[in-house]
Every structure is written in C-alpha cells, then in structure tokens.
C-alpha positions in Angstrom: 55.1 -165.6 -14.5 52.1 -168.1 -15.9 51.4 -168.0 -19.4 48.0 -168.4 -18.8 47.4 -167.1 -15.6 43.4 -167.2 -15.3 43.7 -170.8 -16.9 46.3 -171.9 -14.1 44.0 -170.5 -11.7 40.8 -172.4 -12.5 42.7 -175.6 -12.6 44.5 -174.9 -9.4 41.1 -174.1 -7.6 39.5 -177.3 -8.9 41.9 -178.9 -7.4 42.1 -177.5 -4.1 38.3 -177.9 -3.8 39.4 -181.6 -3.4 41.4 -181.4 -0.3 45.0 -180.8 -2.2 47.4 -177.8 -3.0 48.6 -178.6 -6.5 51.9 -177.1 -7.6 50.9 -173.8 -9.9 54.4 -174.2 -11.8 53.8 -177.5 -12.8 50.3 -176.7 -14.0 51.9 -173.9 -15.8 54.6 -175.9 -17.5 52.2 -178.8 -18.6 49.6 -176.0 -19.9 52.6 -174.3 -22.3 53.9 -177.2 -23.6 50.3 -178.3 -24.7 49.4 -174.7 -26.6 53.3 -174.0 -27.6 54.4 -177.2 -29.0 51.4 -179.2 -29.7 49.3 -176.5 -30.6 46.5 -177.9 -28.8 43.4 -175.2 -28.2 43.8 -173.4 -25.0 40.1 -175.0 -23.9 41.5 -178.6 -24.5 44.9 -178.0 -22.9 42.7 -177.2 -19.9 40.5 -180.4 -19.7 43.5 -182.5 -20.3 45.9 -180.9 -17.6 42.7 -181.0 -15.5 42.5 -184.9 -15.7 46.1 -185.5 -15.3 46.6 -183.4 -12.3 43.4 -185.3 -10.7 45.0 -188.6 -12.0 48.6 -188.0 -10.1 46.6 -186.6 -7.2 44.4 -189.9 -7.2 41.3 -187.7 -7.2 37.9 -188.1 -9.6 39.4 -186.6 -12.9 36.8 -184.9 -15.5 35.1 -187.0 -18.0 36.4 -186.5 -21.7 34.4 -186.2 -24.9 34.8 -189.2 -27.0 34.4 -188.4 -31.3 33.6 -190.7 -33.4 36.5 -192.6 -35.5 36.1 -192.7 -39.3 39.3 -192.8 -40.1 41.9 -195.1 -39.3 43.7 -194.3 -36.3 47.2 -194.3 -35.9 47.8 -197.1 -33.5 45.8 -199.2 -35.6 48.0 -198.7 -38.2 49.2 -202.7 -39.1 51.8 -203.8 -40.8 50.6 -205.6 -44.3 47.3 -202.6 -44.5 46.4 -199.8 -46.9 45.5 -197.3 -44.4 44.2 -193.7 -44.6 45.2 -191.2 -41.7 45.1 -188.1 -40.7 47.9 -186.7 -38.2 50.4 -183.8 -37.4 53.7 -184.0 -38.5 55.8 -183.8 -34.7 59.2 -184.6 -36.0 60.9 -184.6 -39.5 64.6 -186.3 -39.6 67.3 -186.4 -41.9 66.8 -188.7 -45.1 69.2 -191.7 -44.7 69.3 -192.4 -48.6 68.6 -190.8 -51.7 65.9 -192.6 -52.3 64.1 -191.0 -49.4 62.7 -187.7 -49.5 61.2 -187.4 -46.4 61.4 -189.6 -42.9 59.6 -188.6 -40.2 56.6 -188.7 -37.4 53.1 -188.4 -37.5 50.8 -188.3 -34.5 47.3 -188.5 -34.2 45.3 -189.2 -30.5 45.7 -192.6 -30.5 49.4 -193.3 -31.2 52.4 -191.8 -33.3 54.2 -193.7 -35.9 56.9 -193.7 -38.3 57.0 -192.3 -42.0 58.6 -192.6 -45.0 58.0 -190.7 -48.3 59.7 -192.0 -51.6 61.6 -189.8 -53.6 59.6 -191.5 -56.7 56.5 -190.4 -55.2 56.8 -187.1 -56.3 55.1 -185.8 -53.1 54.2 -182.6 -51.8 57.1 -181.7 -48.6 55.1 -182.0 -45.5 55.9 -179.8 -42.8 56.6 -180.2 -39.2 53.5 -179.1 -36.7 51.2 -179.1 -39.8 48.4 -181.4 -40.2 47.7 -184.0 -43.0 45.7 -186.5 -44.6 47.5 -189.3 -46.8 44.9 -191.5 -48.4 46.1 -195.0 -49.3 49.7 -195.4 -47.3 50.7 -199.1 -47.0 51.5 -200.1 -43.4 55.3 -202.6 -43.7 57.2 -203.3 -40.6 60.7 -202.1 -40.4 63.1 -203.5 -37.7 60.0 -204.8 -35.4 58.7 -201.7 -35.8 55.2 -200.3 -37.6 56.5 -197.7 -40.5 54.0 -195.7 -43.1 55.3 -195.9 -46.7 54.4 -193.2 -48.9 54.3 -193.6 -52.3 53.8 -192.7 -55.8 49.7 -193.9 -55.1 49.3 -192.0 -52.1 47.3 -188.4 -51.7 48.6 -186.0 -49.4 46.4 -183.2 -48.4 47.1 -180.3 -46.0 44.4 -179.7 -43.7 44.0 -176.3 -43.0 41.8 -176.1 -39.8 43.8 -175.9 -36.5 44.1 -179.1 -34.4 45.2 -180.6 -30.7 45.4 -183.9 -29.8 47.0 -186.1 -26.6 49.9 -187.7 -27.3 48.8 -191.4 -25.3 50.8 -192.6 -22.3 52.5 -196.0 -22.5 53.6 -197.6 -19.5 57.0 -199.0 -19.8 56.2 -202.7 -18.7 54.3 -201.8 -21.8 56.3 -201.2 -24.6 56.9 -202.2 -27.6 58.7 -201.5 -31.2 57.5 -197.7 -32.0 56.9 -194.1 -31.6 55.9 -193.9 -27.7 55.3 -191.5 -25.5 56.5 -192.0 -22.0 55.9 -190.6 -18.5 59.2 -191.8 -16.3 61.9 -191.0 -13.6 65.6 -191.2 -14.5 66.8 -193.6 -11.9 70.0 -194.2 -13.4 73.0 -192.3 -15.7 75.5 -194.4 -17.0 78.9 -194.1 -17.9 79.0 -193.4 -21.6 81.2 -195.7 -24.0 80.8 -194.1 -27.4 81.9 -191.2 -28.7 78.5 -190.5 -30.3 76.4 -191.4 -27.9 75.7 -187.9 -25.3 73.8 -190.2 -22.3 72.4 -193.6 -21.4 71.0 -194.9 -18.2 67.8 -195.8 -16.7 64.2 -194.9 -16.8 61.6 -196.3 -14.5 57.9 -196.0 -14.3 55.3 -197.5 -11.7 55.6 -200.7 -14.0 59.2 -201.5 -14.4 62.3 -199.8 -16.4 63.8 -199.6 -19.3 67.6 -198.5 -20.7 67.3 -195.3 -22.4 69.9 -193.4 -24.9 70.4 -190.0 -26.2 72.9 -190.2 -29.4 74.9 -186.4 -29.8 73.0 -183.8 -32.1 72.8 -179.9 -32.1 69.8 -179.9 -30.2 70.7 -183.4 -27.9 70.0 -182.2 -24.2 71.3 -184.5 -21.0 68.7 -185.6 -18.7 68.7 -185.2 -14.6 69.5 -188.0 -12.6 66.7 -188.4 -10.2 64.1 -186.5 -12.3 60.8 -186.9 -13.6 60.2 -186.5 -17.3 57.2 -186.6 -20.2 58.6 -187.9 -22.9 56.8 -187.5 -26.5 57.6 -189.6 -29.5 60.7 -191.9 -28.6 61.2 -194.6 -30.6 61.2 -197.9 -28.6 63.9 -200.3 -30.1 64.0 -203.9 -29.4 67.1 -206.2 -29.5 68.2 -209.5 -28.3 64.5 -209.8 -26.9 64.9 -206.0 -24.7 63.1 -203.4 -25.2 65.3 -199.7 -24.8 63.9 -196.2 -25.7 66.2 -193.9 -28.0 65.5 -190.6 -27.1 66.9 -188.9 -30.0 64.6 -186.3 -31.5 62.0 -186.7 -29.0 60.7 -183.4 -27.0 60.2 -184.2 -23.3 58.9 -181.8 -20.0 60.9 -182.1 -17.0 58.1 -182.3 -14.2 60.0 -180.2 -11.1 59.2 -181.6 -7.6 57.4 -184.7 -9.5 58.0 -188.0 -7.8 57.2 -191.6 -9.5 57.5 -194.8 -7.2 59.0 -197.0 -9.6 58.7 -200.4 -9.4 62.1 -202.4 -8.2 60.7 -205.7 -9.4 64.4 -207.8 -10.2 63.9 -210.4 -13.1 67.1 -212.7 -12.5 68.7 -214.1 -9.9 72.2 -215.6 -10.2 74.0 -218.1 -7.4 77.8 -219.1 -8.0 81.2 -218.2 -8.1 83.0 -214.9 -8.4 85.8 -215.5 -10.9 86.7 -212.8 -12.0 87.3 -208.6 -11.4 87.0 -206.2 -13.9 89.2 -203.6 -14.6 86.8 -201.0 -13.8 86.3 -201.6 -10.3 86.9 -200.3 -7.0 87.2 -196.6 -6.4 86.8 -194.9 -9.4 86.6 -190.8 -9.7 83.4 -188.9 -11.8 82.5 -186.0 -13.9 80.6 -183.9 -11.9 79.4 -182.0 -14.8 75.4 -181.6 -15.1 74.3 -184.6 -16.8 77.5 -186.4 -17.4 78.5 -188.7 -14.4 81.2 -190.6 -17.2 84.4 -191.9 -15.2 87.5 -190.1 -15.0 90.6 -191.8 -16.4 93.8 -191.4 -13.8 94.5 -188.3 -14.7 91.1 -186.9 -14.2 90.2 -187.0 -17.7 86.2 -186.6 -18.9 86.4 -187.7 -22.5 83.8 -185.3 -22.8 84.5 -182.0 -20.7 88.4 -182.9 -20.7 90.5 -182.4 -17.1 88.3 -181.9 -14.3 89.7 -180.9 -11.0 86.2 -180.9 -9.5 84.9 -184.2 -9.4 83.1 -187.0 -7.1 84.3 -190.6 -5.7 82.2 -193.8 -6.5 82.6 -197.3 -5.8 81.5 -199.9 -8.2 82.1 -203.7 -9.2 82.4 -204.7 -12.2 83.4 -208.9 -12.7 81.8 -212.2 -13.5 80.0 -214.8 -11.5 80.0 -218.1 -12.8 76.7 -220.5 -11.7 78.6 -223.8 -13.0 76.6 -223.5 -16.5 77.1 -220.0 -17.6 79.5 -216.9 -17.1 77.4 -213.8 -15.9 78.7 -210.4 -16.3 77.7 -208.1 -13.4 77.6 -204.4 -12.6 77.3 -203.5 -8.8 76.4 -200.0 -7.9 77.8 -198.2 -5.0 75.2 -200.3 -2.4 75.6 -203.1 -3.3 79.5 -202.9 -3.7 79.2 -201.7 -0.3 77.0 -204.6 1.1 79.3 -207.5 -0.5 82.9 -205.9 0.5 81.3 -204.7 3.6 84.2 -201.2 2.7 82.3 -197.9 2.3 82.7 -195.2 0.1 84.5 -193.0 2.8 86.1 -196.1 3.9 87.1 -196.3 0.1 88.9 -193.2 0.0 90.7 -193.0 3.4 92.0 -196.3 2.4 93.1 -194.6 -1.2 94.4 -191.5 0.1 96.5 -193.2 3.1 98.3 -196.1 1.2 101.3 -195.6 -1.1 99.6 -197.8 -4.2 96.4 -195.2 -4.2 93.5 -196.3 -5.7 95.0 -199.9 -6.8 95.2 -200.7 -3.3 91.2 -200.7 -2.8 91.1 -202.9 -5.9 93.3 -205.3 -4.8 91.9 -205.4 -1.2 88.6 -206.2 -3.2 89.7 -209.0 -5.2 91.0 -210.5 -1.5 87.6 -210.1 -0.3 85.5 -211.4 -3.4 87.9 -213.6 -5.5 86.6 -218.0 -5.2 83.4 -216.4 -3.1 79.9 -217.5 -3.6 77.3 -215.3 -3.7 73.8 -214.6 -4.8 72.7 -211.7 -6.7 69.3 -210.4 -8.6 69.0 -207.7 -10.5 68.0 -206.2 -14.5 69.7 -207.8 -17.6 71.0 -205.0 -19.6 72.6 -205.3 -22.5 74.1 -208.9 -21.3 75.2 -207.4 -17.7 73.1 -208.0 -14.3 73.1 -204.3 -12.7 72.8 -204.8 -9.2 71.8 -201.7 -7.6 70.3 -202.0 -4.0 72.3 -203.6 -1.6 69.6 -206.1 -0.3 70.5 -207.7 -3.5 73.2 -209.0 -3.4 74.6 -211.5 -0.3 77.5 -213.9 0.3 76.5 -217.1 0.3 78.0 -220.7 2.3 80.3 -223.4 0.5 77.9 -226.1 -0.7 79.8 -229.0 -1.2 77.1 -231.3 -2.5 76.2 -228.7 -5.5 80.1 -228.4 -5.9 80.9 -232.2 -6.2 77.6 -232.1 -8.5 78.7 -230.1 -11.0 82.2 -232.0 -10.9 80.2 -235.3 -12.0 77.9 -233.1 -14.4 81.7 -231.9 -16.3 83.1 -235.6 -16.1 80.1 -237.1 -17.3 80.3 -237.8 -21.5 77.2 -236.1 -23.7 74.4 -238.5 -23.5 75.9 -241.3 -21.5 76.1 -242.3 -18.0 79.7 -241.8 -16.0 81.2 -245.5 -14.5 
C-alpha cells in the first residue's frame, strides 16, 4: 500500500497528462525514502519526485525555487578555508583513534562531505539526522579527498527547525575524491577475494562506470546484479589515478523495473601475444546465492555460504597478453571467452561432464586454442586487469612478421645506440 496515497496520485496524474503511465511503486518508494530517511517535508518530496520522474521520462519537469546562499555551501567547501556551514548529520562512523571523537557526514543541498571532530575540542556529540551549524571549521584534504576539521575554535549549534534538502546527483564520468551521491545500474559482481570485503563489481551510468565495494558490517547489504540503484553518500576513492566508490555506510533505493543505458565506451586497446593462462580459467562453478556469484572451489565450496550443491556454470579467461613492451593482465567474461575459443558455455560443460579429466580437460583444450595467439582486445582497466566483457571485443588477429622481426631489432638494439 502507498504511504502517501493522495501524494502518489497527484504525481502519477501529472504525469500521465503527458502522454506516459509512470510506475506508482516507484513513485511510492522514492516519495518514502525522501520523508523517512531524509526527513524532507512531504510538500518538497513532491516537487522533487515530480522533476525526477519528468526527467527519466524526458518530459518538461517543474521549475524549482532557488534561495538565496549566505552561507557557505558544502560543495564549496576547499581544502586550505575557514568555512561556516550548516548541514544534517547523514552518517556517523566509528572513531579510528582516540584522538577522534566523532567522524562522520554532513549534507547540505549542494554536496556532502566528510567530518572530523577532535577529542580536544571539547564538543557537543552531534547526532545523526539532526541539523547543525559549525562556525569556523577549517577545510584540509585527506587522501584526495575534502574533510571538515573540527576543533577546539569551532561553534556548534543545533538547529532546531525541521529541514529537507536533495542530496545532488553526480554522474560517474564525473567523479571525484568525496562524499557522492550516485544514480547507477550494477552491471557487474565480481568474485570476492577478501575475507572482509561482502561485494565488489561494477556500476555504470549513462557516462561511463566505475568499480564499486561493499566491505562486511552488521548492516552491509549485497546489491542485484542487473539493477538500478540511488545511491546517497558513498565515498569516492581514488588510487593509482582510478576513481572506485566504497559503498560502505551509504543508504541506497533499489529502483524496481528501472533501466539505465550505460555507456560501453572501452578506454584501452591491447594487440599482442597470449602468453600465458591463469589458473582460474576455463569452466569454473558459482554461488548461486542472492548477491554472491563468488567461485566455487572443487569441491563446491563458497568461502562465504560454505558447500553448495545448487550452483551455476561460467566460463571465463583469465591470462596475459604481452604487446612486445608490456605484460597485460586480462579478464574475459563469458562472451568474450566464448568469441576467442569459439567453445560455448553448454559446449563447456558437455565437454566437462563427458571426459575422464573433468573440468581440466576444457582448460587444457583452451590453452591449445589460445597459447603463442595474437589477438586484439579493448576493454576497462581495473585495478591493473583489462576486463573484457562483450564479445565484439576481443578478436584473433594474423601473424605480422614485419612488427615481429621489429621488436626483435628493438630487444637487440643497445640503450641509446644504433645496432650494426
């Protein structure tokens, strides 16, 4: 039933005046999240679903008041500034050090950033879902990222009248060290390699994609593969020049019959020599546990849910492919294992379940198949592997014996001089 069913109805009806059906339950689910956990008034929650259904529904959305700023937003928030804010406190988390007596987010219209209070400071405990105003915070920059510094100079005052706000969309092409809020489609789930860490994989937006992770907590919940999510105050964490999103102590909505057409825009190409076959290839078995997808060791073993009889086949590559200059690790999914090996999943299986040597003989039929090839793959650096997801991706390339006998000379030549 809708929370607010008169509300869900209005919004619905503006809608359909326009020429489309919207879907009440997502209108419904948006509207609650707004009033429950951002304690937005009901009247503001209404405007703002309003837009956002007219936005995804490409139809004229309602204009939106626009206040006056005499404060210093959030976003604006520099590193090296004395700033004063006002905000709501949307997450607290568990002080890493003594000398920390409170960590947290704060959230205002514009953007959401870190915070820090000083045990020295002496200050009041701020609350989560309260509002506040702290006059003279200093802005510093911790690990790329913006972070507010309370201390023993700073006022903190508890503002009593009720507030709402929009937590501000950023596109993942977009992103950049910080709190973020995120609007995205998991495209991808990973197998997990930690112990600590409950799910990793892929997010993608209209602009691009990013890794995601989700480290194990009480309240840590997976996401659905193929899904559509708002996400609210993720940190975005930058290393070795990527950009990832950690999930962990976020609050997202799962949008149900949402779809986002993300954009398969591939940033490297690699041409050159398969040389080598990992380990983890050929036809491996997974959980089939909601939100898991980890492989199964031989003996059907989730290192999460433990022996599973149930489970699903998959066929992956995992190897290198060196260009003449550089070793490339590579990650093919199940398309584009099929595409390069020209074996199918089903094919995969028969040929598992009707040879003596099981699963070993698919992996050895593969390293016939790709071992001294040359082939040309694009796909996403992550983490220092080339996924390589779609099958048009990836091809099988001719001999070329001049490039060859080039990079001979290039090896034999001395540093700096000219070979005789």
């Amino acid at each position: 039933m809708d929370a607010y069913p008169d509300v869900v109805e209005r919004i619905s009806q503006k809608i359909t005046e326009k020429g489309v059906t919207p879907d009440r339950g997502r209108i419904a689910s948006k509207l609650n999240l707004l009033v429950t956990e951002f304690s937005i008034p009901l009247e503001e929650a209404e405007r703002t679903v309003t837009n956002e259904m007219m936005r995804e529904y490409k139809l004229d959305s309602i204009p939106r008041s626009s206040g006056s700023e005499e404060l210093t937003p959030v976003a604006s928030a520099k590193p090296g500034a004395w700033v004063t804010i006002e905000g709501k406190v949307v997450a607290l988390q568990a002080s890493p050090s003594p000398s920390i007596a409170q960590k947290g987010v704060i959230a205002d219209a514009s953007g959401a950033i870190e915070f820090v209070v000083w045990a020295k400071a002496n200050a009041p405990v701020m609350e989560e879902g309260q509002w506040y105003r702290l006059e003279s915070a200093v802005v510093d920059e911790f690990r790329g990222s913006p972070n507010l510094k309370v201390h023993s100079g700073t006022t903190i005052t508890a503002i009593e009248e009720e507030r709402g706000f929009i937590p501000q969309m950023t596109p993942l092409a977009d992103l950049a060290p910080g709190v973020v809020s995120v609007r995205a489609k998991v495209i991808q789930l990973w197998e997990v390699r930690h112990e600590r860490m409950l799910q990793t994989g892929l997010l993608g937006d209209e602009t691009g994609t990013t890794k995601f992770i989700i480290w194990k907590s009480d309240a840590a919940e997976p996401l659905e593969d193929g899904t559509v999510y708002t996400i609210y105050f993720a940190t975005a964490e930058e290393f070795n020049g990527r950009t990832s999103l950690n999930l962990s102590g976020a609050e997202w909505c799962k949008e149900e019959g949402a779809d986002i057409e993300v954009s398969r825009r591939e940033g490297t190409t690699i041409t050159g020599a398969f040389v080598h076959l990992g380990t983890g290839s050929g036809l491996i078995k997974r959980c089939k546990v909601e939100g898991c997808n980890r492989a199964l060791s031989r003996q059907n073993f989730c290192p999460v849910h433990e022996i599973q009889q149930d489970f699903r086949y998959d066929l992956r590559i995992t190897g290198v492919v060196d260009d003449g200059t550089t070793a490339h690790n590579v990650l093919l999914q199940l398309p584009a294992t099929e595409r390069v090996t020209g074996m199918s999943l089903q094919g995969a299986v028969e040929m598992a379940e009707n040879n003596p040597l099981g699963l070993d003989d698919v992996f050895i039929r593969m390293q016939e198949l790709l071992m001294g090839r040359y082939i040309s793959c694009s796909g996403n650096d992550i983490d220092g592997t080339m996924l390589v997801r779609d099958g048009d991706n990836i091809e099988i390339i001719e001999f070329d014996g001049a490039r060859h006998a080039g990079l001979i000379n290039r090896a034999g030549t001395p540093a700096g001089g000219v070979q005789e």
